[in-house]
C-alpha positions in Angstrom: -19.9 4.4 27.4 -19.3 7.9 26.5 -21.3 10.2 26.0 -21.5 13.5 23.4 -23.8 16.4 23.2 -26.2 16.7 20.4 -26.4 20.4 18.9 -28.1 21.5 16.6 -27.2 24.5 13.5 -27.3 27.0 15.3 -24.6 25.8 17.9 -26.9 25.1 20.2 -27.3 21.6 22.7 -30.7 19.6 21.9 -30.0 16.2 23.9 -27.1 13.9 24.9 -26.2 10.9 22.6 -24.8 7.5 24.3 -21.8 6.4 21.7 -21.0 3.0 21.2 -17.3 1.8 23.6 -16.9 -0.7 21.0 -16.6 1.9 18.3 -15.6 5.4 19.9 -14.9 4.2 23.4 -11.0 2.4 22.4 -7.9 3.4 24.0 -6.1 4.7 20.0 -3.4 2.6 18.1 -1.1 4.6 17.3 1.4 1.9 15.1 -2.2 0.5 13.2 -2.9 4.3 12.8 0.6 5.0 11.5 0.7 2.0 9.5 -3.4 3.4 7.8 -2.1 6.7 6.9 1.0 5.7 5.0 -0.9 2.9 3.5 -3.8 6.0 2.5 -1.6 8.5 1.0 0.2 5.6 -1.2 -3.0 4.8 -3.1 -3.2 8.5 -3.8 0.1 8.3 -5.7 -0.4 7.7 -9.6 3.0 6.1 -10.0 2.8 6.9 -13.6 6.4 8.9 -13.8 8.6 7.6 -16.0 11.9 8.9 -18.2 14.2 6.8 -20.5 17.4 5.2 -19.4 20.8 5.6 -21.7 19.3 2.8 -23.2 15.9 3.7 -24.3 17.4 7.0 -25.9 17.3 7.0 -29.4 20.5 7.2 -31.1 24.3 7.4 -29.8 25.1 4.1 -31.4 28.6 5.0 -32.7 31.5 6.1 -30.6 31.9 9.7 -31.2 35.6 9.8 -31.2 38.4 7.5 -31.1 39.2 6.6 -28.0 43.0 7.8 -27.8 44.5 11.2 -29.0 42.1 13.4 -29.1 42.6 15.3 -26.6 39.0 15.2 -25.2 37.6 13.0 -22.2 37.4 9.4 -23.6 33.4 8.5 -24.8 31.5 5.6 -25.6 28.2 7.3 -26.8 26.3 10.7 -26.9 23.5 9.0 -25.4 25.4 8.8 -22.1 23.8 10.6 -18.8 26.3 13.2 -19.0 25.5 14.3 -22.5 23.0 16.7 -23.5 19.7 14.4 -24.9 21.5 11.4 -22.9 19.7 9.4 -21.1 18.3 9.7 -17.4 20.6 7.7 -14.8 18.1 5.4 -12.8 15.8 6.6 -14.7 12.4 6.5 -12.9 9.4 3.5 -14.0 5.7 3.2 -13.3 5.5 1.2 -10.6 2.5 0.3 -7.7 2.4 2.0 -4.5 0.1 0.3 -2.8 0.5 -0.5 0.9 -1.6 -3.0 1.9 -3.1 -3.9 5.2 -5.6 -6.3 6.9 -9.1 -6.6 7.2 -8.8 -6.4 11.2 -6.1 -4.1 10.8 -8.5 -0.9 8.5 -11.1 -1.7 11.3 -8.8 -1.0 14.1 -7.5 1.7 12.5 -10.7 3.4 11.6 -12.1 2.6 15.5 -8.8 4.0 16.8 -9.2 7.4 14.5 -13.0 7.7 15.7 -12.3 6.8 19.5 -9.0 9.8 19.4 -11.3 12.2 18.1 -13.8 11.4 20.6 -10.5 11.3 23.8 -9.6 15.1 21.9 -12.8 16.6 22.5 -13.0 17.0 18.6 -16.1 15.8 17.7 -19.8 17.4 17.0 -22.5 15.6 16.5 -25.3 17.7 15.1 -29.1 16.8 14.7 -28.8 17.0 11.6 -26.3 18.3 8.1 -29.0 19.6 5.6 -29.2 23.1 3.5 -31.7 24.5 1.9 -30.1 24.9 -1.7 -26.6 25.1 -3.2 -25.0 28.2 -0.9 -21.7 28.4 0.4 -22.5 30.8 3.2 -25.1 28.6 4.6 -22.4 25.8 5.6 -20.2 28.6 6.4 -22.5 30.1 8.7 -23.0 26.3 10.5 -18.9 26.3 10.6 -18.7 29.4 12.5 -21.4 28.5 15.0 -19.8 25.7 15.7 -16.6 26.7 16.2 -14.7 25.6 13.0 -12.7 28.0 11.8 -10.1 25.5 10.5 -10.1 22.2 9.1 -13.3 20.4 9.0 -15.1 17.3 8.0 -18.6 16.7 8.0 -19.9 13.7 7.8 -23.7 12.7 6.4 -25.2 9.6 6.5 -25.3 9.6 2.6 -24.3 11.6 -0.5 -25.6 14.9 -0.2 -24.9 16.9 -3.4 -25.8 20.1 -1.8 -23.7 19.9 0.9 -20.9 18.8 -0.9 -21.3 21.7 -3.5 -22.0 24.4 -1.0 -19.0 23.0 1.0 -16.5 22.2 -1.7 -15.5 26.4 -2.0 -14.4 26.6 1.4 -10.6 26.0 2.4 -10.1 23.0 4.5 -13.4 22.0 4.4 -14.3 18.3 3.6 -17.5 16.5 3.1 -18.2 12.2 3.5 -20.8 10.1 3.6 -20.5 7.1 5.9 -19.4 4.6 3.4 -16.5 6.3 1.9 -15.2 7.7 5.3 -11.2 7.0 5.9 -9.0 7.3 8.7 -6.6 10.5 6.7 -9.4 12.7 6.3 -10.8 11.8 10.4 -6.9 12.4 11.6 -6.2 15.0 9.3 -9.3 17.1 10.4 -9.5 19.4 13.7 -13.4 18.9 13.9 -14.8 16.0 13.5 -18.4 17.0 12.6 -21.1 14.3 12.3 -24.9 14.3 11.6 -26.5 12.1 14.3 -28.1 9.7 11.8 -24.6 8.9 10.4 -22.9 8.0 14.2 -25.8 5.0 14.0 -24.4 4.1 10.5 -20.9 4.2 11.8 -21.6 2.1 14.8 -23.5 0.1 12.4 -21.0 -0.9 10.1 -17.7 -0.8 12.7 -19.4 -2.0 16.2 
């Protein structure tokens, strides 16, 4: 069962925390991982692009010369793709991205994200995430202590619109609350910061 420090704003260690094998104590998938970061960044895509085909284009219905003795390249309509105002050649359509995966499969995935952060040494769990009002430099004062000068995400055990605001300014930083946690923003973060009352909800919900 492994075990993590506790610290608390200030950097420093308050106690030891037992976490849960089940949960942070896996060896990482790397294909389920693979397959839960493609299948994360496809739902972020709108699909809503979309241009009209040589056929959708308005106009170009008569031949614009005869088709013999011109002189000029032989054409069937102005509306073709090599026309000015012609029409887009496969042309893209709003389509779905989605990528879909398992039930088994998004709890692997999220227990295999948590257990390599753990494996990485790149996870803090701290006492507790709290500020006193809506100021930047307090949560950048707890990222410095801490060590994370880089990409971040902290982890509360519910909404916290104070943290969120006072973190939202600050480049690379993230904020979560247990419930809307995924495996991109756990992967895609080098500290994996956690208050100590949201590892119980994690374990909770995933052990």
């Amino acid at each position: 069962m492994p075990t993590i420090a506790v610290l608390d704003k200030t950097g420093k260690e308050v106690g030891k925390l037992q976490l849960s094998d089940a949960v942070f104590g896996i060896e990482p998938n790397r294909a389920v991982l693979h397959s839960a970061v493609v299948a994360h960044l496809a739902a972020r895509r709108q699909g809503t692009q979309s241009a009209k085909t040589r056929a959708e284009v308005s106009g170009g219905g008569k031949k614009p010369w005869r088709q013999k003795g011109t002189g000029h390249a032989r054409q069937g309509s102005i509306r073709a793709p090599q026309w000015r105002h012609g029409g887009v050649v496969f042309a893209p359509k709003p389509r779905d991205y989605t990528v879909s995966m398992n039930k088994k499969e998004k709890r692997l995935a999220m227990k295999s994200a948590l257990s390599s952060k753990v494996k990485d040494d790149e996870m803090v769990v701290l006492d507790e995430i709290s500020v006193e009002g809506f100021k930047t430099k307090d949560v950048a004062a707890l990222l410095k202590a801490l060590g994370a000068d880089k990409k971040a995400l902290l982890v509360l055990p519910k909404t916290d619109e104070k943290v969120a605001v006072s973190a939202r300014n600050i480049p690379g930083v993230k904020t979560a609350a247990v419930n809307t946690l995924n495996v991109y923003d756990i992967l895609n973060a080098d500290k994996f910061i956690v208050a100590k009352e949201a590892v119980a909800g994690i374990e909770e919900v995933y052990a």
